[in-house]
N, C-alpha and C positions, 0 to 999 in steps of 0.2 A: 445290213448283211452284205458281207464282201463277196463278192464275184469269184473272187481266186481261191475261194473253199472247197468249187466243187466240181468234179471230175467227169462227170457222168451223168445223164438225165435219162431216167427211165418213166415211160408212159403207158399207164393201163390201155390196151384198147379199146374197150366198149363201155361206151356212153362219155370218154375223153376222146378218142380221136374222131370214130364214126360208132355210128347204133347196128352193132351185130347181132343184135338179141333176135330181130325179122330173118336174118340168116341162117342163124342157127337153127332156129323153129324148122326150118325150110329143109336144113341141112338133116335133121332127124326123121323126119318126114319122111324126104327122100330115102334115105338109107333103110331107116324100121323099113319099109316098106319092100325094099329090098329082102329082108327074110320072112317076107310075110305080116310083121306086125303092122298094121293100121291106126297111125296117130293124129290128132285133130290138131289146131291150135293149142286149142285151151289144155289136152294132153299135156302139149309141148310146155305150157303155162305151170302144170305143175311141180314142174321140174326146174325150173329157171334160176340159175344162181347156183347150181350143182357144180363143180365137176363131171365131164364128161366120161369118166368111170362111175361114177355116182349117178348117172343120169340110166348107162346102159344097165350097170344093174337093176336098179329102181324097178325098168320094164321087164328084165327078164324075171326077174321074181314075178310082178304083175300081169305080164304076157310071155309066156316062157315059147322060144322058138330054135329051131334046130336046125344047124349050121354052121354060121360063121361066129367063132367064142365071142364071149363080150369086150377082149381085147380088140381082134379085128373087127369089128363093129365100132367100137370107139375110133379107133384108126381112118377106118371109110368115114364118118363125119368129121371128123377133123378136115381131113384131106378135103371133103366137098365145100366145105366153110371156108379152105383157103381161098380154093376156087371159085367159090359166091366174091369173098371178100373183095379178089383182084378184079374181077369182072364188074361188079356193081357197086362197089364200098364207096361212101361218098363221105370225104370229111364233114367233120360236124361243124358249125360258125367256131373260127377263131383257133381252130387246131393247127389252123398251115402258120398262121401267125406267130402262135406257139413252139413248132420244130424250127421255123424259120429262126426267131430269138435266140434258141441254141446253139444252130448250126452257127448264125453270126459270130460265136462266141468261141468256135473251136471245140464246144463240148458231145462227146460223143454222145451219141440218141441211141433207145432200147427199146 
């Protein structure tokens, strides 16, 4: 496979570069808790691998609370997941390895 094929590398981030999934749980938590709704882990567990529209729905059907839409609610944990991400996100073995390889290459990362 020739090297000069390709333009671009784009990387999932979780579970290839660092484990966001403990972030997220955290980042829902936080927020639900924010309008009132009170979420556990294992909550957080039922949901995992949603969409983050998918996810606030899910509770508001589930635990319906009044407030901020489920648009701004999605919004706030997003925003707090970046903020977990920057502050505590720890590459996974072998990911810096990985952008590093690219980067040697010229090829933009995503």
């Amino acid at each position: 496979m020739g090297e000069d094929r390709y333009t671009a590398v784009i990387f999932d981030l979780d579970g290839l570069l660092i484990d966001s999934e403990p972030l997220w749980r955290r980042a829902e938590i936080e927020e639900f808790a924010g309008v009132g709704v009170s979420l556990t882990q294992a909550d957080c567990m039922r949901t995992t691998g949603l969409r983050i529209d998918a996810v606030v729905a899910f509770w508001q059907r589930e635990r319906p609370w009044v407030g901020a839409t489920p648009g701004e609610l999605a919004e706030r944990i997003v925003t707090r997941v970046i903020e977990l991400v920057r502050a505590e996100g720890e590459l996974l073995p072998g990911a810096r390895e990985a952008l590093d390889f690219f980067a040697a290459r010229g090829l933009p990362r995503g």
